[in-house]
N, C-alpha and C positions, 0 to 999 in steps of 0.2 A: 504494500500500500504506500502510494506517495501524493505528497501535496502538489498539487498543481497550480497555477497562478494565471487567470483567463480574464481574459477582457471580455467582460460582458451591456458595455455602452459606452455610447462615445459623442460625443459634443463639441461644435465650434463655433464663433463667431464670426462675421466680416465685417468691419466698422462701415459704416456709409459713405463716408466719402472715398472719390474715385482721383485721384492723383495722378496725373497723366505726366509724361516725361515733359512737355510741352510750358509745363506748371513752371520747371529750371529755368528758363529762354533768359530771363530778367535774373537770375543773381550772379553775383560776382564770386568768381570762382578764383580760389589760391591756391599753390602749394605746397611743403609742406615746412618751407621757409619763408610764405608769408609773398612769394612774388605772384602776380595774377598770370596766366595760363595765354602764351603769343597765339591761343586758335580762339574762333569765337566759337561761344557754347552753341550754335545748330551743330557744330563738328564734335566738341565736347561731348554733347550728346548722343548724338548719332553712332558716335564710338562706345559710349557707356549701355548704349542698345546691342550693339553688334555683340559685344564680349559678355553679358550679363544677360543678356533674351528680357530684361525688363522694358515693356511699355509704359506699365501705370502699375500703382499702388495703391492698399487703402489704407486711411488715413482715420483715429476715432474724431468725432465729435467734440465740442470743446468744454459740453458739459459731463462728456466720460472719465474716470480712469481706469486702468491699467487693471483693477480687483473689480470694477464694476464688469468689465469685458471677461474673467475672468470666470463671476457667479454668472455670470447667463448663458455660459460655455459651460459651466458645470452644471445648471440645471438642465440643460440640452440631455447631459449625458444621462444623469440621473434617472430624467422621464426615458430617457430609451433602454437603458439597463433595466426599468420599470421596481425600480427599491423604495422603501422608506428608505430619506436620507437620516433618519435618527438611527439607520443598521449600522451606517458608518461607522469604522473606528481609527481612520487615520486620511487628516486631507494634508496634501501636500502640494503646496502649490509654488512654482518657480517662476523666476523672473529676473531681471539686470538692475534694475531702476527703482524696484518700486511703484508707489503714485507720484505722479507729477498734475498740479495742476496745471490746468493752460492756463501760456503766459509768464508760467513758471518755471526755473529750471534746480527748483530746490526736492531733493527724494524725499520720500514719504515710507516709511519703511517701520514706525511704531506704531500701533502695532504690528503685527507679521500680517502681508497679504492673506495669507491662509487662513487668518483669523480674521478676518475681514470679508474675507470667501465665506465661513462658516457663518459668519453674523448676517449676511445678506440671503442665504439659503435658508436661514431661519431652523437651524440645527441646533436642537437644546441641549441635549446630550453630552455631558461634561468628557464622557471616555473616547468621545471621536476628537483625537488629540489633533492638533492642526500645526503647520511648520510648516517656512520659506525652505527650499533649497535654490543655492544662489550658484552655478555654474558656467556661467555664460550661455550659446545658444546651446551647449550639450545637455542645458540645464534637466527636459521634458524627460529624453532616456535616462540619463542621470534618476530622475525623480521613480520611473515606472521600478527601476531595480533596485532602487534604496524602498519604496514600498514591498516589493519582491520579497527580501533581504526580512524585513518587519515580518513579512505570512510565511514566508518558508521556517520563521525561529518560531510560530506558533503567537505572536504579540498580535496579530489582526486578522479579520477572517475578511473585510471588505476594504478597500482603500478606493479615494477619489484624488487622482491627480491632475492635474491642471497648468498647463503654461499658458502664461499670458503678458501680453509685452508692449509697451506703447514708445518706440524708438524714436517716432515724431516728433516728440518734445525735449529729446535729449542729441539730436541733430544739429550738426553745420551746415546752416543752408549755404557756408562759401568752400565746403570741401565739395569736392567734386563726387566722392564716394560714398556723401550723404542718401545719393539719390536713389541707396540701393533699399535702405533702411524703410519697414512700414511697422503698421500696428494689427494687434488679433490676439484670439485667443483658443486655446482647444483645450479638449478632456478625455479623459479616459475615468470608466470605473472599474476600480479589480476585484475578483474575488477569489478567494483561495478554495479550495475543495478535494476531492479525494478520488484520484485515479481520473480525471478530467482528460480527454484528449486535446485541449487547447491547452497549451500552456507555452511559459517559455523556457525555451529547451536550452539555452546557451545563452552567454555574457561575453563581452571585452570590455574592458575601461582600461586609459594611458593617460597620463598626463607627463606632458616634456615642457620642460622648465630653462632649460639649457640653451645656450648660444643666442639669449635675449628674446627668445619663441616665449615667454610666459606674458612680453608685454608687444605682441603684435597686434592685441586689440587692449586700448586701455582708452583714461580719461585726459582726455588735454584742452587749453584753450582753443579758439576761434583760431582757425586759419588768417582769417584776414587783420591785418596790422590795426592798433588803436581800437583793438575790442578791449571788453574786461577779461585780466588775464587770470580773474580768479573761477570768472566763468568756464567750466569742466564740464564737455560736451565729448560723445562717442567719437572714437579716431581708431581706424584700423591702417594696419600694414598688407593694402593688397595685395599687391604682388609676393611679399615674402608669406605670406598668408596661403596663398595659391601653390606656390609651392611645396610647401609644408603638407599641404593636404593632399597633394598628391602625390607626395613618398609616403606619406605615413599611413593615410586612411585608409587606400585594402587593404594594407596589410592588419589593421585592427578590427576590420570586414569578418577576412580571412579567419583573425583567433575567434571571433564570434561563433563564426561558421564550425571551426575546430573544435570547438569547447563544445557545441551541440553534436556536432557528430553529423553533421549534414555538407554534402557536396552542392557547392556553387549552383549546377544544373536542376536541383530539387527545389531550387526558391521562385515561386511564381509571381512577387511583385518584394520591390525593394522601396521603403521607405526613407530618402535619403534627407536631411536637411536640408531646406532650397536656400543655400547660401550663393549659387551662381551657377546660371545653370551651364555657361563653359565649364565648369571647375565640376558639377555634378556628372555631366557626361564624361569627363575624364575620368572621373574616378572609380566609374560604374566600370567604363572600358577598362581599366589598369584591371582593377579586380578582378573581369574574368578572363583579360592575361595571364595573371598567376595560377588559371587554372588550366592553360592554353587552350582555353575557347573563345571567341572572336562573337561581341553582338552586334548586329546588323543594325538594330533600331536599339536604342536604348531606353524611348520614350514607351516600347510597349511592354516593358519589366517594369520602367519606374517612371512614378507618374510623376508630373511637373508642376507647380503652381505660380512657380517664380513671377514668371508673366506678366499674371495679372494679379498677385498678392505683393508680390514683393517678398522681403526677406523681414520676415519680424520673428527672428532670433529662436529662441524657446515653443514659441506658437506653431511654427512651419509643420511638423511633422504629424503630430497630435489633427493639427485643422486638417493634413492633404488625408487622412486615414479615415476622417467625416466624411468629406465630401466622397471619399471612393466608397464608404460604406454605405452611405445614404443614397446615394445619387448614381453608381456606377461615371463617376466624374473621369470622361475622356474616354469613355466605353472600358475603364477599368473596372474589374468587378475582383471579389475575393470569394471564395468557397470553401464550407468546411473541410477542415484537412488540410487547408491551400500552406504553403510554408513561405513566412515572411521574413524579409531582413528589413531591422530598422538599425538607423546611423546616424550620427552628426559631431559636427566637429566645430568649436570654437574656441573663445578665449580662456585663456590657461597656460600652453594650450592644449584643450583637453577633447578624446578621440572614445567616442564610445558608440557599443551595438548588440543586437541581441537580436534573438532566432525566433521568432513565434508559429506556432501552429494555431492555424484559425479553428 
């Protein structure tokens, strides 16, 4: 007899406003010593479409935050898993930032989003214990395996986890690689049980710290000269960022895969982080390199959202798993049995994945 760990609902958010590349045209764009860019932004742009497949983004409302996108993604999940949320005994909800109000660029972070998620579900229940996990975008797997981690030691028989992220309001509208940054939220609900054929069958977690990889996403001032330099806005290292995740990411694919005991050719969709979808087709490609098999399409293993969501951190993987379960989104569909790889990679920088059987 063994405990099993099965997603039984899932829930996401889209904020309403629709952010079109087009929105950039007008700001003033620097680099990363503050001088402004010899192309004009139609080119800026136009480039930042080619490499990234970003068109538009969605952006929250200015009466939203960050926990409010959060509980309406967990209640999505909640009514579809179909539970009393008073069953609960562990919400975990991750994130970068906190609440931000608009207009504002101070975190909001007492209490813990989770408890904030729990307060707004209206969960009375003192033993569904609640907690931020704070990992960057690996934040959402990060959280599904540290709940995992809690039912497999017998500490919870239901957990609700939740990424939710509002990047909009801790943005450089003059870096150029603001434009990749949106807002969202998704959910999953778990529950533990006995000899279940859903579960998850395998893990990998890395985190590399070494040759200044721990700070190629952190906080820094404004790009552009004569801001406030105490103002502390998202800043990543694209290119060395790209790089990194494409030596490093199958291969923490791969120990996922290894650690389940399942071969590359058995996974019928791969849930990847949409952090760029160059950088996601490569890495999907490398990986089944390492298995010397070659994919023709990679859009029809793993589905995309980048597009037209954008990249909201924590959120990405959790929301493209709603819309393929609810919607068959892109004519992706899942079936019981089906075996899934989910993945993401970000600041730390930290590389994580795990095997699921639907």
């Amino acid at each position: 007899m063994s405990i099993s760990v099965s997603i039984i609902g899932t829930g996401s958010v889209l904020p309403d406003q629709i952010v079109p590349n087009s929105a950039f045209l007008g700001c003033d764009f620097y680099d990363e010593k503050g001088q402004p860019f010899p192309h004009s932004n139609e080119i800026i742009i136009q480039k930042f479409e080619e490499i990234t497949e970003i068109r538009e983004r969605r952006w929250a409302n200015p009466e939203e935050l960050c926990s409010t996108l959060g509980t309406r993604a967990a209640a999505h999940a909640l009514e579809h898993a179909g539970i009393d949320p008073e069953t609960l005994d562990l919400i975990i909800v991750t994130h970068n930032f906190g609440d931000l109000a608009f207009g504002s660029r101070h975190t909001d972070q007492m209490p813990t989003l989770a408890s904030r998620v729990k307060a707004g579900l209206g969960i009375r229940n003192p033993n569904a214990v609640a907690f931020d996990v704070l990992a960057g975008c690996p934040g959402w797997v990060q959280s599904v395996l540290t709940a995992q981690s809690y039912m497999l030691a017998g500490h919870a028989k239901r957990a609700l986890v939740v990424g939710n992220e509002m990047l909009s309001r801790t943005l450089d509208v003059h870096d150029r690689d603001s434009m990749i940054f949106a807002d969202g939220a998704g959910a999953v609900v778990l529950e533990a049980g006995e000899d279940n054929p859903s579960n998850i069958l395998g893990r990998a977690m890395q985190t590399y710290t070494s040759n200044d990889t721990a700070y190629y996403l952190k906080s820094n001032p404004s790009n552009k000269p004569g801001t406030d330099p105490k103002e502390m806005l998202i800043k990543m290292k694209g290119r060395k960022i790209y790089e990194f995740a494409l030596r490093h990411v199958p291969d923490g694919m791969k120990a996922a895969l290894d650690n389940a005991g399942v071969h590359l050719s058995e996974i019928k969709k791969i849930f990847i982080h949409q952090a760029n979808a160059k950088l996601d087709h490569a890495v999907i490609e490398r990986l089944h390199r390492l298995y010397g098999m070659k994919v023709d399409h990679v859009d029809a293993i793993a589905p995309m959202s980048i597009q037209w969501l954008g990249n909201s951190s924590v959120a990405t993987v959790p929301t493209l798993l709603d819309l393929v379960v609810k919607t068959q989104y892109q004519g992706h569909k899942i079936q019981r049995g089906d075996l899934l790889l989910f993945a993401s990679v970000g600041a730390g920088m930290t590389i994580n994945a795990f095997v699921y059987r639907w």
